[in-house]
FISE-661881 format. One record per residue: residue number from 1; x, y, z of N, C-alpha, C in turn. Coordinates in steps of 0.05 Angstrom, whole numbers, plus 5000, padded with zeros to 4 digits. Example, Ala and Ser with C-alpha at 12.3 -4.5 7.8 and 13.67 -1.06 7.14 Angstrom:
<rec k="1" n_px="5264" n_py="4886" n_pz="5156" ca_px="5246" ca_py="4910" ca_pz="5156" c_px="5264" c_py="4934" c_pz="5156"/>
<rec k="2" n_px="5257" n_py="4955" n_pz="5142" ca_px="5273" ca_py="4979" ca_pz="5143" c_px="5258" c_py="5001" c_pz="5157"/>
// end
This chain:
<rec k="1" n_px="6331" n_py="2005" n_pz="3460" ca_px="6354" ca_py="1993" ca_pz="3447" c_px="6346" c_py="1979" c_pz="3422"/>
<rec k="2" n_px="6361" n_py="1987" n_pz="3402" ca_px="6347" ca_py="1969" ca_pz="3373" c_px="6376" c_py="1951" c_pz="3371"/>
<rec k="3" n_px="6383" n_py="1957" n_pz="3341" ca_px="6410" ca_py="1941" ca_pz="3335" c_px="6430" c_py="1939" c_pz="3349"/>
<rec k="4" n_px="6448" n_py="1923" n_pz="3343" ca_px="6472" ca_py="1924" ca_pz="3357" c_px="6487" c_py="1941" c_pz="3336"/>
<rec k="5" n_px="6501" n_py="1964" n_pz="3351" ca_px="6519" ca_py="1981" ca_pz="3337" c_px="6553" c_py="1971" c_pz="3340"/>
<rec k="6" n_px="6560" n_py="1993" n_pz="3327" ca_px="6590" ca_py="1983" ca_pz="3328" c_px="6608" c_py="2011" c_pz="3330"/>
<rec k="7" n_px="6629" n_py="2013" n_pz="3344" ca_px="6637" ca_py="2031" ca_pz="3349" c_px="6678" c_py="2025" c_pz="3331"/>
<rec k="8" n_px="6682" n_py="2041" n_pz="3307" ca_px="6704" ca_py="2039" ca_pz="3300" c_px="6730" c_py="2057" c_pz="3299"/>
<rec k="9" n_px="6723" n_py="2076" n_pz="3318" ca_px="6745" ca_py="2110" ca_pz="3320" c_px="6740" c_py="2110" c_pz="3345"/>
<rec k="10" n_px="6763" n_py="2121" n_pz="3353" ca_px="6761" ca_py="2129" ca_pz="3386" c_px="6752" c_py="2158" c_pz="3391"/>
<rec k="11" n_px="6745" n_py="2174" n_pz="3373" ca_px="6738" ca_py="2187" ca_pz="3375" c_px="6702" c_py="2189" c_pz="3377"/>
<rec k="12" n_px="6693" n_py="2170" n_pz="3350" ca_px="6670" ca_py="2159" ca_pz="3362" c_px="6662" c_py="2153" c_pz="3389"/>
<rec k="13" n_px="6673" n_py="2133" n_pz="3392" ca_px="6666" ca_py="2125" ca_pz="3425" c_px="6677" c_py="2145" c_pz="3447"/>
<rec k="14" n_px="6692" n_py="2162" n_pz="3444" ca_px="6685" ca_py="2186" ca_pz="3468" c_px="6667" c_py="2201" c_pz="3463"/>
<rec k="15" n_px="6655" n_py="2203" n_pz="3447" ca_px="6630" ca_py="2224" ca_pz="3438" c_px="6604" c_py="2213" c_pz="3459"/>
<rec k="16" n_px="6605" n_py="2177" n_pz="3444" ca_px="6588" ca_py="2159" ca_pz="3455" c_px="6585" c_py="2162" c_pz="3491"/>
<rec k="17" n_px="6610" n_py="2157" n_pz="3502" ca_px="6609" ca_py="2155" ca_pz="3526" c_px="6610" c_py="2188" c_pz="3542"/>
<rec k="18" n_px="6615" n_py="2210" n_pz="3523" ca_px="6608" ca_py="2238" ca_pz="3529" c_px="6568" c_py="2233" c_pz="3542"/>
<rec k="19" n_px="6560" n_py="2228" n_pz="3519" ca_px="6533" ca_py="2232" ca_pz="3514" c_px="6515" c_py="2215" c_pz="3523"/>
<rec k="20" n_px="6517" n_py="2196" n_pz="3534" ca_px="6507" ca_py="2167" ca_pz="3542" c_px="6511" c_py="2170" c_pz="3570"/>
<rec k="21" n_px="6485" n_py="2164" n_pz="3581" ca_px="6488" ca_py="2160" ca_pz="3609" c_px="6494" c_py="2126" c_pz="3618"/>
<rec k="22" n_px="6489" n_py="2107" n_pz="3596" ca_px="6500" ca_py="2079" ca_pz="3604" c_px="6509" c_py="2065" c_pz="3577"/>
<rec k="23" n_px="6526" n_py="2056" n_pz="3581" ca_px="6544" ca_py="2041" ca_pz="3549" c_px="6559" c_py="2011" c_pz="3566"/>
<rec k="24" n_px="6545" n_py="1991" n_pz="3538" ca_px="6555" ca_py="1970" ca_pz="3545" c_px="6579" c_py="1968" c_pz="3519"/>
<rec k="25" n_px="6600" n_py="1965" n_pz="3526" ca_px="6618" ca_py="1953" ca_pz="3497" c_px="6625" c_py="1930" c_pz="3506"/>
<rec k="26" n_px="6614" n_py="1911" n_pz="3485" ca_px="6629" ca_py="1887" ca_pz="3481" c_px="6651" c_py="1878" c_pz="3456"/>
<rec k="27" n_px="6672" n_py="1880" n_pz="3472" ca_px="6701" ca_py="1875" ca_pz="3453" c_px="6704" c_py="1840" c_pz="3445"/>
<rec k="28" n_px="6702" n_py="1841" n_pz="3419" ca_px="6712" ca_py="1807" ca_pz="3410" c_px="6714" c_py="1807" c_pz="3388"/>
<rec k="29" n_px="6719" n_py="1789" n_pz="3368" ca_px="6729" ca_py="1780" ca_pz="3345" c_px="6711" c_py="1770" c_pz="3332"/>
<rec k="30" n_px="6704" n_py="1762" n_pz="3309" ca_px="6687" ca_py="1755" ca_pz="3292" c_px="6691" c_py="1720" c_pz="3291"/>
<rec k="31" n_px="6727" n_py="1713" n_pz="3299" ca_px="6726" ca_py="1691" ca_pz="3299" c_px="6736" c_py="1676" c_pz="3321"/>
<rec k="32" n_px="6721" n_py="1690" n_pz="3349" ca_px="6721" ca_py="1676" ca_pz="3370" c_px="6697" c_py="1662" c_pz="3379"/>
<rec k="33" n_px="6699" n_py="1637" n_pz="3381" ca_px="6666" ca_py="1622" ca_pz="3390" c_px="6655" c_py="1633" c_pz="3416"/>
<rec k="34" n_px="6671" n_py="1632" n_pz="3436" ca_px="6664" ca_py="1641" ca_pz="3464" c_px="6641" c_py="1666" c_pz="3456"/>
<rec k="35" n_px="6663" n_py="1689" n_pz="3442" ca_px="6650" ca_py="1713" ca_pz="3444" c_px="6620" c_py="1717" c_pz="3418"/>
<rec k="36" n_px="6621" n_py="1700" n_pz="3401" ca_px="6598" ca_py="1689" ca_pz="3383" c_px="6573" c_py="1685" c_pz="3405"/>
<rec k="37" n_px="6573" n_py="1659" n_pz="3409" ca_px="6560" ca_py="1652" ca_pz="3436" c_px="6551" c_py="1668" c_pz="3458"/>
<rec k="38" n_px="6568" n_py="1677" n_pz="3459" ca_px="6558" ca_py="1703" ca_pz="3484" c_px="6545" c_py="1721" c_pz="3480"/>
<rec k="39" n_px="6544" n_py="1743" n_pz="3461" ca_px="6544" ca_py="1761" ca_pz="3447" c_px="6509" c_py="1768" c_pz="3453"/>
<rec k="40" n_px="6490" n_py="1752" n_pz="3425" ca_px="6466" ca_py="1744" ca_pz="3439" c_px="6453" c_py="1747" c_pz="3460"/>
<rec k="41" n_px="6463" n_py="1735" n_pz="3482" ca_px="6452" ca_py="1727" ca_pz="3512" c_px="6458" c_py="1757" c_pz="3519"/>
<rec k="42" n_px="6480" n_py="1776" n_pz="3520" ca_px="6481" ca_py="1802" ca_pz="3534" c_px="6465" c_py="1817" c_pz="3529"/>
<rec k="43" n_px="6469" n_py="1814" n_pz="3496" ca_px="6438" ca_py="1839" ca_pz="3480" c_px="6418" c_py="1826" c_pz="3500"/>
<rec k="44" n_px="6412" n_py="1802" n_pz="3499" ca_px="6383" ca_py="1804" ca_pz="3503" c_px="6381" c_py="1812" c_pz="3539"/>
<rec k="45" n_px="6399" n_py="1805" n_pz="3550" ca_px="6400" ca_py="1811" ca_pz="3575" c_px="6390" c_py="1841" c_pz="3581"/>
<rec k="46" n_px="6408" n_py="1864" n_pz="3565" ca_px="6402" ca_py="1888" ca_pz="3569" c_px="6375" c_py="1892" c_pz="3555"/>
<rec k="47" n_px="6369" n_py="1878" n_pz="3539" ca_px="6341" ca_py="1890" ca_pz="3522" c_px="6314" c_py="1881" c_pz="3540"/>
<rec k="48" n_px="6325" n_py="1857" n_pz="3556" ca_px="6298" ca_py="1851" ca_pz="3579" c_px="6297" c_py="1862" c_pz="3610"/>
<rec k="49" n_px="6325" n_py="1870" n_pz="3616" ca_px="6332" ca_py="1870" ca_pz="3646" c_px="6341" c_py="1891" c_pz="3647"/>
<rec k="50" n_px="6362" n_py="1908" n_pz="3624" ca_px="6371" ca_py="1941" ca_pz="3630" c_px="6367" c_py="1954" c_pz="3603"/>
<rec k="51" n_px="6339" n_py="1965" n_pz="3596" ca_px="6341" ca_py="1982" ca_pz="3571" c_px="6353" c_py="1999" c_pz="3561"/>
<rec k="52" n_px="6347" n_py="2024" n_pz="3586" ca_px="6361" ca_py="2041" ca_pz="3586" c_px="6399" c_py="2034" c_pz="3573"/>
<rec k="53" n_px="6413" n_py="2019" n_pz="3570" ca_px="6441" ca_py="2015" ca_pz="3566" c_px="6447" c_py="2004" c_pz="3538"/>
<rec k="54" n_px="6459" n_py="2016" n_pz="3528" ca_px="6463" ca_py="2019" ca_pz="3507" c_px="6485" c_py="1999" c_pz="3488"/>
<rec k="55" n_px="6489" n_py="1983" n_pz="3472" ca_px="6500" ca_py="1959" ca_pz="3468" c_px="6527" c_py="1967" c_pz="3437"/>
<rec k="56" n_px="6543" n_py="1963" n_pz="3453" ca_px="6561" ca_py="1973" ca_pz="3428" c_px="6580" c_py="1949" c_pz="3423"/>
<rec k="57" n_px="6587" n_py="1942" n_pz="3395" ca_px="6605" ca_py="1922" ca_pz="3399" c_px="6628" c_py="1939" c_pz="3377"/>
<rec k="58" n_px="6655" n_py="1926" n_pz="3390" ca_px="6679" ca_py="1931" ca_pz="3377" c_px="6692" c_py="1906" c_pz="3373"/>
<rec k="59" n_px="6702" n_py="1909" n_pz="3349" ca_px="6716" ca_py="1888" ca_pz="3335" c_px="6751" c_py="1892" c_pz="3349"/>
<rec k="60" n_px="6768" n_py="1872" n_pz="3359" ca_px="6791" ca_py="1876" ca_pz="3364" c_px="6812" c_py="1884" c_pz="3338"/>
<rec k="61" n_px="6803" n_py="1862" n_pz="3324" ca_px="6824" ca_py="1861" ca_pz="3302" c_px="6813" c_py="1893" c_pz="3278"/>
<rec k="62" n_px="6792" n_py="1894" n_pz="3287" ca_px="6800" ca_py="1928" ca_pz="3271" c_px="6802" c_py="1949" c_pz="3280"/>
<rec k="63" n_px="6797" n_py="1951" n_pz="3306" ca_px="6804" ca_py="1979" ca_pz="3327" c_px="6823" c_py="1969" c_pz="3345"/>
<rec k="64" n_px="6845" n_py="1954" n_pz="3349" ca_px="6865" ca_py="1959" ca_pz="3363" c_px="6865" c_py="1980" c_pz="3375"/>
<rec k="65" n_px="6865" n_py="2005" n_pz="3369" ca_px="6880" ca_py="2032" ca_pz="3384" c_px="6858" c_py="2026" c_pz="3412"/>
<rec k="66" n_px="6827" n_py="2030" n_pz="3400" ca_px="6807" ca_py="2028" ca_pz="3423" c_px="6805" c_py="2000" c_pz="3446"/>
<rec k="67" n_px="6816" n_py="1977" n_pz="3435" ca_px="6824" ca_py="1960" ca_pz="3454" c_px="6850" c_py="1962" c_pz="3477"/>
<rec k="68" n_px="6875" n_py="1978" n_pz="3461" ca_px="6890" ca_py="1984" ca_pz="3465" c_px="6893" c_py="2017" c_pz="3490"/>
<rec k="69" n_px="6868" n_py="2029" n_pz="3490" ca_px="6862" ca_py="2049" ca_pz="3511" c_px="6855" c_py="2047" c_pz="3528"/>
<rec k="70" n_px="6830" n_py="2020" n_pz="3525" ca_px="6813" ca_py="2007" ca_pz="3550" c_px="6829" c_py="1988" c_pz="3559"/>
<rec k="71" n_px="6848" n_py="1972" n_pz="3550" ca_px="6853" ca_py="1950" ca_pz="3566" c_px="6842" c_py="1928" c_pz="3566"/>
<rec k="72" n_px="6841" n_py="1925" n_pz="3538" ca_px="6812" ca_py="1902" ca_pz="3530" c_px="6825" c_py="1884" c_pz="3509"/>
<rec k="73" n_px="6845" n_py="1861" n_pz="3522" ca_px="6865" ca_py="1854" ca_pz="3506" c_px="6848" c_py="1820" c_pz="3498"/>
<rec k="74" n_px="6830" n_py="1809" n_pz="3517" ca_px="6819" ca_py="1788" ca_pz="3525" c_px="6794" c_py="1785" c_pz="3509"/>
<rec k="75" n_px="6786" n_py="1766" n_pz="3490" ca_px="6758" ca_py="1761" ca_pz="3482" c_px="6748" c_py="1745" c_pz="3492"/>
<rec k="76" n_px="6723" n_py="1753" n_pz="3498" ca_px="6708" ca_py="1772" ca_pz="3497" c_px="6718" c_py="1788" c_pz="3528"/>
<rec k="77" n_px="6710" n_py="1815" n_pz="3519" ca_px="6713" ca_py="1832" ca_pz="3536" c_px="6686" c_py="1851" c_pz="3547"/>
<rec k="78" n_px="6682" n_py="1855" n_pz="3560" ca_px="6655" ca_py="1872" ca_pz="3574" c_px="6662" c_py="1900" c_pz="3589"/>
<rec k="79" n_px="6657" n_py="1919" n_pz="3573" ca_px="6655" ca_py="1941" ca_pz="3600" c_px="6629" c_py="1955" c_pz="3598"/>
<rec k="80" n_px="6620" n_py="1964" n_pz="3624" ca_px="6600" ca_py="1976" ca_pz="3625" c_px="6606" c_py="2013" c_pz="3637"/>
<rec k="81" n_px="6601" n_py="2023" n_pz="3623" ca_px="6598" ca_py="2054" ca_pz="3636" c_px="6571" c_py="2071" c_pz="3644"/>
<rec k="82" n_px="6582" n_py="2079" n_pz="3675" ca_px="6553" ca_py="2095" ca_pz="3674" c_px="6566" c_py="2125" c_pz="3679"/>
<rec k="83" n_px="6546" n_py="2144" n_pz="3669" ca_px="6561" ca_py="2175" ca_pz="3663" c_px="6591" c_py="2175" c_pz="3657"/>
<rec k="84" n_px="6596" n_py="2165" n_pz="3639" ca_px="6627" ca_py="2164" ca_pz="3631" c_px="6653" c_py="2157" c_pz="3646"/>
<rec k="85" n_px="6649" n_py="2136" n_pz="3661" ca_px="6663" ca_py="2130" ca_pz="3683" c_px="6664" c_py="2093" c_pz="3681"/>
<rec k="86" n_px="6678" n_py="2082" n_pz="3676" ca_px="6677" ca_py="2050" ca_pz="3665" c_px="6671" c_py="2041" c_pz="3695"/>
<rec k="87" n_px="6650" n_py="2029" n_pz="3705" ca_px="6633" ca_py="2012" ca_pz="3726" c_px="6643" c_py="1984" c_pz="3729"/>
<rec k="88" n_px="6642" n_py="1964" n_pz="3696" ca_px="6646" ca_py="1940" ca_pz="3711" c_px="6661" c_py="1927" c_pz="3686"/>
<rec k="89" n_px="6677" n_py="1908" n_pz="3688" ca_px="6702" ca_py="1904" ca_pz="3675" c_px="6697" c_py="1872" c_pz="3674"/>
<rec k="90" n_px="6694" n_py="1858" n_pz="3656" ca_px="6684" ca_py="1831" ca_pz="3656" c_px="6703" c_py="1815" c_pz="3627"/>
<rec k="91" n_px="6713" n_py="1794" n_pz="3636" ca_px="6727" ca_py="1780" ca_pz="3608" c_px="6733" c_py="1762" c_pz="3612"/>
<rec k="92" n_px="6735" n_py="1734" n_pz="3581" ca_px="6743" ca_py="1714" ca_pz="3586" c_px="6717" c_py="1698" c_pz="3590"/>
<rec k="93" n_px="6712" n_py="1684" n_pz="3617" ca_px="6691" ca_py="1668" ca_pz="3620" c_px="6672" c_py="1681" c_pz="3636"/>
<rec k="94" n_px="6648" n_py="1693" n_pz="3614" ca_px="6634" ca_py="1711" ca_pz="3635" c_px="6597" c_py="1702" c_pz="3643"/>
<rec k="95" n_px="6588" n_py="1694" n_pz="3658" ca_px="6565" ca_py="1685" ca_pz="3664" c_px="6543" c_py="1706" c_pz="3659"/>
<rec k="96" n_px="6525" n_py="1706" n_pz="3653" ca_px="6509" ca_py="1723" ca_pz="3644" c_px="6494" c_py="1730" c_pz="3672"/>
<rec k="97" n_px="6492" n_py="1715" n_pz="3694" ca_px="6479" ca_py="1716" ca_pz="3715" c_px="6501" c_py="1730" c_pz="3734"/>
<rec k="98" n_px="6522" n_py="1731" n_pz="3731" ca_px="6551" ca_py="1745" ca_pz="3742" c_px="6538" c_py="1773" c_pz="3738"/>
<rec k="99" n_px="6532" n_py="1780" n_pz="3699" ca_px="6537" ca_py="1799" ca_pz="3697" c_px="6511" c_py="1827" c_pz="3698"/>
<rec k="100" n_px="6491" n_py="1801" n_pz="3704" ca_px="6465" ca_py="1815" ca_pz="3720" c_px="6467" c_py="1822" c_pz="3738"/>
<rec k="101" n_px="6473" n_py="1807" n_pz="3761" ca_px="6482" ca_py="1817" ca_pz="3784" c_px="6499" c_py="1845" c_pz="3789"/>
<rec k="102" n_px="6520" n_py="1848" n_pz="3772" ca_px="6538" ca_py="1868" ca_pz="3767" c_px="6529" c_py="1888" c_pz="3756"/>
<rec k="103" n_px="6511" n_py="1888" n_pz="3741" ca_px="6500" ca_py="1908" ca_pz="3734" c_px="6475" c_py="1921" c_pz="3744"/>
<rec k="104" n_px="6461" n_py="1908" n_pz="3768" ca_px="6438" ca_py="1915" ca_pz="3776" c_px="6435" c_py="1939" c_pz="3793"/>
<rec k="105" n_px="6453" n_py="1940" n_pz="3808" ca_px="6463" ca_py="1960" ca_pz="3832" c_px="6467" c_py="1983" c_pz="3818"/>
<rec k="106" n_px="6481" n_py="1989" n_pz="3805" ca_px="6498" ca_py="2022" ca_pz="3791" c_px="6462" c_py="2017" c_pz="3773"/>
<rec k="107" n_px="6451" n_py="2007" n_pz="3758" ca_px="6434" ca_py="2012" ca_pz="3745" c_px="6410" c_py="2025" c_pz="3766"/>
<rec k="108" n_px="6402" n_py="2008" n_pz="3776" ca_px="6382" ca_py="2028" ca_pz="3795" c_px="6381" c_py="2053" c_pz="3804"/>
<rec k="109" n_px="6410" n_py="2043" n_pz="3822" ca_px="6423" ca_py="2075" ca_pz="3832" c_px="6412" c_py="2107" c_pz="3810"/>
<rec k="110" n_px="6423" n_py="2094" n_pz="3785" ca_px="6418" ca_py="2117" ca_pz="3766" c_px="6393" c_py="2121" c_pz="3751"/>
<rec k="111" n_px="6379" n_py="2089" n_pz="3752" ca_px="6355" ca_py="2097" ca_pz="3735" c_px="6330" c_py="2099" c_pz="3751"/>
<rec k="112" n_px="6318" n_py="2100" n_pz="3780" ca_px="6307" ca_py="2089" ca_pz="3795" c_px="6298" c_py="2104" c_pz="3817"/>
// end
């Protein structure tokens, strides 16, 4: 996992989640503190604890349609997909140790 990418077409991100066996998107705003704050701690989460998963962030205020598909009306928002199938659904006030836990199980399962 290097940069944090960004995903702006929905067409992009079905390609993404075609081709990806694990995708994290994190949905938030540029001018939400929560999701500022948070943001950080997930990358690094997946970069120490789940490599393999892949870190995408989407901006609300410029992809509406793709917030608007997922159901991702709340900043910050979290979904995780494994083989193209959305796993775990996280928003609002999200603990980073919540979202380890949540993600440890389906990760093994598939990588392990």
């Amino acid at each position: 996992m290097n940069t944090i990418k960004r995903i702006e077409s929905l067409d992009q991100l079905e390609n993404i989640l075609q081709d990806t066996i694990a995708v994290l998107l994190y949905f938030s705003t540029d001018s939400c503190n929560v999701g500022e704050a948070l943001e950080p701690k997930v990358y690094d989460l997946l970069k120490t604890d789940f490599p393999k998963i892949d870190f995408y962030k989407i901006d609300l205020n410029f992809s509406p349609e793709i917030a608007a598909k997922h159901s991702a009306f709340v900043e910050p928002t979290i979904l995780v997909f494994f083989e193209g199938k959305e796993t775990i659904r996280k928003s609002r006030n999200i603990g980073i140790q919540e979202l380890q836990n949540a993600i440890s199980r389906p990760y093994k399962l598939i990588f392990e």
